[in-house]
MARBA-199525 format. One line per field, with one value per atom (N, C-alpha, C): residue in one letter; x, y, z. Coordinates in nm, 2 decimals, padded with zeros to 4 digits. Example, Ala and Ser with C-alpha at 12.3 -4.5 7.8 and 13.67 -1.06 7.14 Angstrom:
! residues 2
residu <- [A A A S S S]
x <- [01.32 01.23 01.32 01.28 01.37 01.29]
y <- [-00.57 -00.45 -00.33 -00.22 -00.11 00.00]
z <- [00.78 00.78 00.78 00.71 00.71 00.79]
//
This chain:
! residues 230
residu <- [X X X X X X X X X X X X X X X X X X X X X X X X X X X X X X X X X X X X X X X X X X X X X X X X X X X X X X X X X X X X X X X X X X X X X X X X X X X X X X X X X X X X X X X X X X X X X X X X X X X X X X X X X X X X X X X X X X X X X X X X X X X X X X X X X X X X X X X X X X X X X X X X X X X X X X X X X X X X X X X X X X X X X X X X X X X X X X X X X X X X X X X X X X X X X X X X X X X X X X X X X X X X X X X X X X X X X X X X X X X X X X X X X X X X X X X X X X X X X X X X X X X X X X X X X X X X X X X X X X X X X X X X X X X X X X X X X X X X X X X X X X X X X X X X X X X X X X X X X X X X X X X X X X X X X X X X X X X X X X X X X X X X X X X X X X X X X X X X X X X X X X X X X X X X X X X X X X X X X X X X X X X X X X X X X X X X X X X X X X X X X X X X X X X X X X X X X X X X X X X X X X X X X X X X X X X X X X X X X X X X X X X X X X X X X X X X X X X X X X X X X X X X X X X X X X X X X X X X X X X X X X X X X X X X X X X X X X X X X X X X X X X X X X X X X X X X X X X X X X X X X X X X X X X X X X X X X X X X X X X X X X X X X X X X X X X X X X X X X X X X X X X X X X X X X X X X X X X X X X X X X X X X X X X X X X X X X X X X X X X X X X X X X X X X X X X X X X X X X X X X X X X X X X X X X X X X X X X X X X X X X X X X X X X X X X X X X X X X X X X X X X X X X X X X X X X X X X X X X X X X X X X X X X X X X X X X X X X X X X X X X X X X X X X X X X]
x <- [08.27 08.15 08.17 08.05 08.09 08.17 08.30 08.34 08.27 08.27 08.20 08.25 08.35 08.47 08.44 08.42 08.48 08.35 08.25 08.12 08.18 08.13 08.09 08.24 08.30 08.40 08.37 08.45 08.43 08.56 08.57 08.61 08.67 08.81 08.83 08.89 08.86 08.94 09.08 09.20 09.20 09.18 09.17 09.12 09.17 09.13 09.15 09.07 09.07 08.99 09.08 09.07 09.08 09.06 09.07 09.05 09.19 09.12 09.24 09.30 09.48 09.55 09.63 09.64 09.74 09.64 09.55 09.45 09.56 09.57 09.64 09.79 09.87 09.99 09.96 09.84 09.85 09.79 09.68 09.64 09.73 09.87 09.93 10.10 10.05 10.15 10.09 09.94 09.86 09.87 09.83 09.83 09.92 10.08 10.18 10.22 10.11 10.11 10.01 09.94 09.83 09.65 09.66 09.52 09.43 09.32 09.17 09.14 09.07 08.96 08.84 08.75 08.62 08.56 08.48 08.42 08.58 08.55 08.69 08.71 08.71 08.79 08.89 08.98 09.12 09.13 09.13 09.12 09.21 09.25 09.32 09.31 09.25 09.19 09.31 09.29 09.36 09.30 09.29 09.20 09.29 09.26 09.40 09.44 09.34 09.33 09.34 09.36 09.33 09.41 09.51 09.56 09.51 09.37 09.36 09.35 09.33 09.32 09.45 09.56 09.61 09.69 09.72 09.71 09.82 09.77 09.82 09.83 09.91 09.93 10.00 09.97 10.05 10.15 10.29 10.40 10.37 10.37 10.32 10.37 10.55 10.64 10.68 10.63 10.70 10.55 10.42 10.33 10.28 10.29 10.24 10.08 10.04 09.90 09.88 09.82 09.83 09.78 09.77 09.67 09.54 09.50 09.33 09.27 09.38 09.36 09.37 09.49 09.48 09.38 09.31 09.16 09.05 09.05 08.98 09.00 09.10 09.10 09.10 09.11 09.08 08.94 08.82 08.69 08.66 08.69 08.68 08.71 08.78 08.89 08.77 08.65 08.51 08.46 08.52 08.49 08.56 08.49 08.57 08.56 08.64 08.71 08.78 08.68 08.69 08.73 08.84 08.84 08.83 08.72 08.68 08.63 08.60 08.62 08.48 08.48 08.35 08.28 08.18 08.05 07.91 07.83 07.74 07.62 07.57 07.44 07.37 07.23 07.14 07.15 07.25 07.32 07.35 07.48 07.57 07.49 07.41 07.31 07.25 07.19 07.11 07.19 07.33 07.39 07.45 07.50 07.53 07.46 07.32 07.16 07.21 07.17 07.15 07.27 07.44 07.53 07.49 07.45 07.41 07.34 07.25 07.12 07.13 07.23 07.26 07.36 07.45 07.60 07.55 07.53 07.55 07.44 07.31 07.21 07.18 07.17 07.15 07.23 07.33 07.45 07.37 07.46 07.44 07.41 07.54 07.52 07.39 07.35 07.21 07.12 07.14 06.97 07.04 07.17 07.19 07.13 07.06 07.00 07.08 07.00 07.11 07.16 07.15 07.19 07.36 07.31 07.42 07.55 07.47 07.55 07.67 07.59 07.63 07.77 07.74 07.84 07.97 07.92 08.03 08.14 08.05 08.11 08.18 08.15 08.17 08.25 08.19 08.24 08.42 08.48 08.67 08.70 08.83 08.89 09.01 09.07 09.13 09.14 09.22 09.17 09.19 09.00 08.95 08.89 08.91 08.81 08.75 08.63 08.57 08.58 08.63 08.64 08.55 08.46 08.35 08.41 08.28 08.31 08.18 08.22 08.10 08.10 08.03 08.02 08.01 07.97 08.02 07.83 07.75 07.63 07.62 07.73 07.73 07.66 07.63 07.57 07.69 07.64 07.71 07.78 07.90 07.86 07.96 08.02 08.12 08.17 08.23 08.30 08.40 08.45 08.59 08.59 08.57 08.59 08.74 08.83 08.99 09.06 09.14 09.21 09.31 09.38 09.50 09.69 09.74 09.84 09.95 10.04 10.15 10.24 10.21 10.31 10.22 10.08 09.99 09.86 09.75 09.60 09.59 09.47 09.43 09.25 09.21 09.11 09.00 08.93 08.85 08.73 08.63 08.52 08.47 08.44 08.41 08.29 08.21 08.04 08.03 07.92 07.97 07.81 07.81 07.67 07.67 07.53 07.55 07.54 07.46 07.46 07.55 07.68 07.71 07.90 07.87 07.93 08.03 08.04 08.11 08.28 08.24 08.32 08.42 08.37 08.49 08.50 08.44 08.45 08.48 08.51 08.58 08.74 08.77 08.94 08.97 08.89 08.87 08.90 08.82 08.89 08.99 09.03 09.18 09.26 09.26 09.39 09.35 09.25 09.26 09.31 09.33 09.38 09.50 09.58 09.73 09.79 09.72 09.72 09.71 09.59 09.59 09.70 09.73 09.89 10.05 10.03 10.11 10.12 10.03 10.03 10.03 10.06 10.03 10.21 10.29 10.40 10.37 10.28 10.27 10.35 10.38 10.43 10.36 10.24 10.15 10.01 09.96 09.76 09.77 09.71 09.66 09.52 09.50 09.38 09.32 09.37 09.33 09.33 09.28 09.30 09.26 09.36 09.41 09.35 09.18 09.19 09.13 09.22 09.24 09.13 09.01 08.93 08.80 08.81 08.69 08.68 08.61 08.58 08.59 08.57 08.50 08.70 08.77 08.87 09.04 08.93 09.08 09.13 09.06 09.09 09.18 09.23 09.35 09.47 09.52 09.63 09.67 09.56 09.55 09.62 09.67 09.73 09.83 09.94 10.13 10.22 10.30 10.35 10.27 10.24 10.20 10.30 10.25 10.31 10.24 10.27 10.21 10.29 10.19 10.27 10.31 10.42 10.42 10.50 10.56 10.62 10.74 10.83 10.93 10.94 10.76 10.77 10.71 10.68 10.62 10.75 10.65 10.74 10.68 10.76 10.70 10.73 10.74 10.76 10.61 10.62 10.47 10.38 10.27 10.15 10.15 10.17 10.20 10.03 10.09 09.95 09.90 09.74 09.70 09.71 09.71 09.67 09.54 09.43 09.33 09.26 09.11 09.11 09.07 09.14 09.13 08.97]
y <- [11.92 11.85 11.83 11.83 11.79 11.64 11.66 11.55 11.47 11.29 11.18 11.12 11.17 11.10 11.25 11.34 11.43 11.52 11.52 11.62 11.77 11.85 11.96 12.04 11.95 11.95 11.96 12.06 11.99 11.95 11.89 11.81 11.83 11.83 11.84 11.72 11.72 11.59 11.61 11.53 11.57 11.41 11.43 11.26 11.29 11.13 11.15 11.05 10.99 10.91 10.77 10.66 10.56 10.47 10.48 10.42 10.37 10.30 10.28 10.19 10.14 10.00 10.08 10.15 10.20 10.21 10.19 10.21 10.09 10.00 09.90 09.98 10.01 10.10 10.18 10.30 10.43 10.38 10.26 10.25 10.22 10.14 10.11 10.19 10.31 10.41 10.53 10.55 10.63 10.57 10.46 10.36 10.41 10.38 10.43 10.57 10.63 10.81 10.77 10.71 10.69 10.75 10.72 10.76 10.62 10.61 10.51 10.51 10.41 10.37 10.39 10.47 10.42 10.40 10.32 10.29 10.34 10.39 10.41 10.56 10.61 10.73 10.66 10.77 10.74 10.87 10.86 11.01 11.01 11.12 11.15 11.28 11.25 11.42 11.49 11.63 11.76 11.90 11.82 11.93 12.09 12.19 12.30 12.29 12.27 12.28 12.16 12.08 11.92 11.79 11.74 11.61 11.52 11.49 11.34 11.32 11.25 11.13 11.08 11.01 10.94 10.82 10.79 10.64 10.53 10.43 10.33 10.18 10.11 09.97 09.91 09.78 09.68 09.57 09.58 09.51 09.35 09.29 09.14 09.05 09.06 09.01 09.02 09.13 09.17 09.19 09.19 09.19 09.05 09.06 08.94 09.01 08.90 08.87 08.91 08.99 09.03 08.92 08.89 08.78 08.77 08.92 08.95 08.92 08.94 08.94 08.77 08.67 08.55 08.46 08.52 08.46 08.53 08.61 08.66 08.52 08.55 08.41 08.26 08.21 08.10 08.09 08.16 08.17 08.18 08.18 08.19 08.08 07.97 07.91 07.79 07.82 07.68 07.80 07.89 07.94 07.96 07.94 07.91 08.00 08.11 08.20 08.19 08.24 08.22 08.36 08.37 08.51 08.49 08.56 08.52 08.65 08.63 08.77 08.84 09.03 09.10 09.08 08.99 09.02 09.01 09.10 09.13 09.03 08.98 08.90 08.93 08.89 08.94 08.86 08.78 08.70 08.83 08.88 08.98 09.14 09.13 09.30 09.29 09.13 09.11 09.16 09.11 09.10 09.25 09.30 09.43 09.52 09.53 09.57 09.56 09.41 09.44 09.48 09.50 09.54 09.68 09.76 09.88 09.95 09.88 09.92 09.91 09.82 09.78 09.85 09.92 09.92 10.10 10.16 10.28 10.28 10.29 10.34 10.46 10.56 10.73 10.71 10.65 10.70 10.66 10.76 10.75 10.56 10.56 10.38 10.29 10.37 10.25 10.28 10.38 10.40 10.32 10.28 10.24 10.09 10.13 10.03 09.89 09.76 09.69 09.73 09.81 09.89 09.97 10.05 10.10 10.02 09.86 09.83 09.72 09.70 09.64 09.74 09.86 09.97 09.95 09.94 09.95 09.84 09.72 09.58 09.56 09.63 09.53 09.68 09.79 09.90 09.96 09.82 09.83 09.82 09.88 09.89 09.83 09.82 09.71 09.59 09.47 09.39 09.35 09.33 09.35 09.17 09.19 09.05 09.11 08.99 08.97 08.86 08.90 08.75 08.77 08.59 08.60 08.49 08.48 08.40 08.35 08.20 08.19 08.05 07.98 07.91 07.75 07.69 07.59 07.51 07.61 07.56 07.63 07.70 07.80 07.94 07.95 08.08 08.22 08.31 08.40 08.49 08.49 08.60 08.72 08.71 08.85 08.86 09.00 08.99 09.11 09.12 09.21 09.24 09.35 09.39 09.45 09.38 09.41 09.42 09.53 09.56 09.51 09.41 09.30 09.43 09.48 09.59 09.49 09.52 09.44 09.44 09.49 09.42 09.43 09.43 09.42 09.42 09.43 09.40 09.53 09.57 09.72 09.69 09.68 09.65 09.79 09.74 09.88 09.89 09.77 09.81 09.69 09.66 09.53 09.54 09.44 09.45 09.30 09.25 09.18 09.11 09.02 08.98 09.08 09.19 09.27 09.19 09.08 08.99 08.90 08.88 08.82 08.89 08.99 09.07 08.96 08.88 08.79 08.72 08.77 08.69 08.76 08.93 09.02 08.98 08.98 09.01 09.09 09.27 09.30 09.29 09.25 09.25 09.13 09.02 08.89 08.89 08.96 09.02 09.09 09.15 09.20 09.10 09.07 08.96 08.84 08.82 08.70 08.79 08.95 08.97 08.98 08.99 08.97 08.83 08.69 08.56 08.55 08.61 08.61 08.66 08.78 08.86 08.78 08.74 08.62 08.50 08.42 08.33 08.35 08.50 08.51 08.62 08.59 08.65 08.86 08.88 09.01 09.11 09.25 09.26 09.35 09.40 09.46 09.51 09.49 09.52 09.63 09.75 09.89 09.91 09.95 09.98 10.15 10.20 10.35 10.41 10.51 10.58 10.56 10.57 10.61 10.75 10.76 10.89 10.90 10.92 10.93 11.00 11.08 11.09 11.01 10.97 10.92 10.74 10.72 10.59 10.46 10.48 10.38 10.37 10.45 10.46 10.42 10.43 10.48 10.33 10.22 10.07 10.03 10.08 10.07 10.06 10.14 10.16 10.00 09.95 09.80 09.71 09.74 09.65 09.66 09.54 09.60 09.46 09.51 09.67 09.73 09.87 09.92 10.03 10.06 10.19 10.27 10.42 10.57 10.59 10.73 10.77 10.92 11.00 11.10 11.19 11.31 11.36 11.30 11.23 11.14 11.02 10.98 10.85 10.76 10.59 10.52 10.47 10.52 10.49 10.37 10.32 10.25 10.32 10.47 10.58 10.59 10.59 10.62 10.72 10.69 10.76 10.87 10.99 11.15 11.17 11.31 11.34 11.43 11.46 11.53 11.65 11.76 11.86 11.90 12.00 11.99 12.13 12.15 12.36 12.41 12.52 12.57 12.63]
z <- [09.18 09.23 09.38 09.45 09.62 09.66 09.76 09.76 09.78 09.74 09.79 09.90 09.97 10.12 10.19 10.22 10.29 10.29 10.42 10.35 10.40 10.33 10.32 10.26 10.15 10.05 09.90 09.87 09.68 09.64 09.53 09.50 09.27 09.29 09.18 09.09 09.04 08.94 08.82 08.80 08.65 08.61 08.47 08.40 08.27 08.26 08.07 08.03 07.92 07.83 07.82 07.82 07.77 07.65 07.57 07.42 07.35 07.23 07.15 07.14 07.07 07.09 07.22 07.28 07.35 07.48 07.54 07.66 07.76 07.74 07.85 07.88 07.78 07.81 07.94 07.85 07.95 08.09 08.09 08.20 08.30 08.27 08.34 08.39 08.34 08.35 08.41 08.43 08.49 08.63 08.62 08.78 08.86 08.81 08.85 08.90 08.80 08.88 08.97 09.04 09.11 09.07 08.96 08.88 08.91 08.96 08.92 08.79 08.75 08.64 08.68 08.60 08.67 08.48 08.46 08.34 08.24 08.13 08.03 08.06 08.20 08.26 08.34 08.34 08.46 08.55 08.64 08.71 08.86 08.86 09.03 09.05 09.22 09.27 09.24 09.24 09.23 09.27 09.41 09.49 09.50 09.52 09.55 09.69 09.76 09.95 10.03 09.97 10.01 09.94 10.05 09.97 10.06 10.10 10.19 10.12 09.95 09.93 09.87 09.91 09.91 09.86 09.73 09.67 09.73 09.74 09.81 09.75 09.81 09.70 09.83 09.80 09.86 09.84 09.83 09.78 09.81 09.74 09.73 09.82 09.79 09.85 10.01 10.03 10.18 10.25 10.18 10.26 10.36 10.53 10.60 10.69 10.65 10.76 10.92 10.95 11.12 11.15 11.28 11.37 11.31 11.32 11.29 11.15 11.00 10.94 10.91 10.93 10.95 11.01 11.11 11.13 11.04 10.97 10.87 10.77 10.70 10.65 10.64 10.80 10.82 10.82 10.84 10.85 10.74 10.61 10.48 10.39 10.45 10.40 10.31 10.37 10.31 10.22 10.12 10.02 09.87 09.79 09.65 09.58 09.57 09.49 09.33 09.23 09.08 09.03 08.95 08.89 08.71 08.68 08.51 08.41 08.30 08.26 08.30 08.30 08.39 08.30 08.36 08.32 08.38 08.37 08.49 08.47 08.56 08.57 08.67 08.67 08.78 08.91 08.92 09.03 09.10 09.05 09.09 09.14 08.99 09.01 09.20 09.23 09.32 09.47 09.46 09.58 09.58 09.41 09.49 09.51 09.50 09.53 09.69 09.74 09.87 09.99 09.93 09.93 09.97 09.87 09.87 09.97 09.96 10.08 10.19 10.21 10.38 10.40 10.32 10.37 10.37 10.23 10.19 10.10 10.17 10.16 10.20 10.06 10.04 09.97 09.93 09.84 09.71 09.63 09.43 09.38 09.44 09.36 09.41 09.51 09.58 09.52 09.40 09.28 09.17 09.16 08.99 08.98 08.85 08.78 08.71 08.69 08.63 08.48 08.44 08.31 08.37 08.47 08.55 08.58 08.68 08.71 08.60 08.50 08.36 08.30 08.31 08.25 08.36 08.48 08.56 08.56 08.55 08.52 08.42 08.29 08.17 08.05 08.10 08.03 08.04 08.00 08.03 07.87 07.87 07.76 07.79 07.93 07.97 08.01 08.05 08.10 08.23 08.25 08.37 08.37 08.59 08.57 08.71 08.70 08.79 08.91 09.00 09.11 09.19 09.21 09.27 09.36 09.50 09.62 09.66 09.67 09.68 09.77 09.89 09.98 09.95 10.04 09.96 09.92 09.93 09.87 09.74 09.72 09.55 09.58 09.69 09.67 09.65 09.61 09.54 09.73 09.76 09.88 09.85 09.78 09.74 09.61 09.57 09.43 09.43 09.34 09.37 09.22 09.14 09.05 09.02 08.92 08.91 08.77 08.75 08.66 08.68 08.56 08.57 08.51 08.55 08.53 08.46 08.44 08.40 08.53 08.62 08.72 08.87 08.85 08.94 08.94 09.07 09.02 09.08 09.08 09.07 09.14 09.26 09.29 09.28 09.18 09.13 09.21 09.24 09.36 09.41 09.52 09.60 09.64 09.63 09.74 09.73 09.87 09.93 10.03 10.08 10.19 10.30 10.30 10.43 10.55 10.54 10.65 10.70 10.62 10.64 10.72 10.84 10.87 10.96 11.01 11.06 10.98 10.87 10.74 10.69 10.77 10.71 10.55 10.46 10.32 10.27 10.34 10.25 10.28 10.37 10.44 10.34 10.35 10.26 10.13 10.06 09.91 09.91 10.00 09.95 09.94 10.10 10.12 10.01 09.96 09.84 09.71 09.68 09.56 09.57 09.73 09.76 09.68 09.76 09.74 09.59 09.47 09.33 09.30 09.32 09.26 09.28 09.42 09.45 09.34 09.30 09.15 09.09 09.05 08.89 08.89 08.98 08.98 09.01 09.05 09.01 09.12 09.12 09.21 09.33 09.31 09.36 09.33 09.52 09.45 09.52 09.39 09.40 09.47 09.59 09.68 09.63 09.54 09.55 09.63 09.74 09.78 09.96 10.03 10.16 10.22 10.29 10.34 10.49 10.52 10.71 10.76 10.73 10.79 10.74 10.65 10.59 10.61 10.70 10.76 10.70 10.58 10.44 10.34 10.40 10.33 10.43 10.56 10.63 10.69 10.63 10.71 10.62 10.52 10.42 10.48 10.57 10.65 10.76 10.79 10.84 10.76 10.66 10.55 10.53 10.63 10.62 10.56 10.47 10.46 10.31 10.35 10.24 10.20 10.09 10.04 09.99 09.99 09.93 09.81 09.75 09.63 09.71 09.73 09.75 09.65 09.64 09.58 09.49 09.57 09.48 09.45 09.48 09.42 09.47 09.47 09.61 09.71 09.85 09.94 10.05 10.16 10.25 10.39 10.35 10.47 10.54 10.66 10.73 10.67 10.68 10.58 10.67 10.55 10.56 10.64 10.74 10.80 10.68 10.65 10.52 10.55 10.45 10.46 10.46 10.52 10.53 10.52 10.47 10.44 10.51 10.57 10.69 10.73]
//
């Protein structure tokens, strides 16, 4: 199918199915090969011509705050961050509607319906939560959709106030799934994928120390330049 990161690319997948008493196992042994969840698929590109995309994670322990990212978070600090089980409401449909439209308007997900966005929320065979953000008059301004791993969180999709661009909300949700993984003893949050030309992907590398998956394994060697088709 044509890539969704890279235009005038296609795009190959391998995947598998998720079901069963054994779905939390594989999901968290697939992670570790660097495979995503999307609904009860697990998948990682396997393009022949192309390795930009990248999988990436962030070590709990050894990860610190830049300057920039530390005033991201003190500008946040008058918001109340709840993580509880996914489930979709027309609260959430609303904001990631206007998420959509502001951010990545033309794209696929700015036609999905609250049926759509219900599947996406709630359609896990793992366990998944939803963490929401919200000010201190309650209004809803961000959410961070997350798979809980056995030894980390796994941040599956984030949308957020388009207006409210001052707040850095999505730098916000990470560094608060760092801060969650930190409490909960875990030892790392999986960002998926790392791809250096694709705009929407390439602000991942802002995040130190991180790590890659490359051939022998995850490393915290500097992010490999990609291959690309001629």
């Amino acid at each position: 199918m044509p890539c969704p990161y890279l235009g005038g690319r296609v795009e190959r997948n391998l995947f598998t199915e998720l079901r069963g008493t054994q779905s939390q196992k594989l999901h968290d042994q697939l992670a570790l090969a660097g495979f995503r969840r999307s609904h009860h698929i697990v998948y990682r590109p396997a393009c022949p011509d192309c390795n930009g995309c990248i999988p990436v994670r962030i070590p709990v322990t050894s990860f610190n705050r830049t300057r920039s990212q530390q005033r991201i978070w003190n500008r946040n600090a008058d918001l109340c961050v709840v993580s509880d089980d996914a489930q979709a409401t027309n609260e959430h449909y609303d904001l990631f509607f206007r998420y959509q439209r502001g951010r990545h308007a033309g794209g696929e997900m700015a036609a999905m319906s609250f049926s759509d966005f219900r599947a996406m929320i709630e359609d896990s065979v793992v366990d998944t939560e939803l963490m929401s953000m919200r000010n201190g008059e309650g209004k809803l301004l961000g959410a961070c959709l997350m798979d809980k791993l056995s030894a980390g969180l796994s941040a599956v999709y984030s949308y957020f106030e388009p207006d409210a661009e001052r707040r850095s909300l999505g730098t916000f949700s990470i560094l608060r799934l760092v801060d969650e993984a930190r409490a909960r003893n875990l030892k790392h949050v999986y960002l998926g994928y790392w791809i250096e030309d694709c705009d929407k992907m390439a602000y991942k590398s802002r995040f130190r120390a991180i790590e890659h998956l490359d051939t022998s394994g995850w490393t915290d060697a500097a992010l490999p330049r990609v291959q690309r088709p001629s």
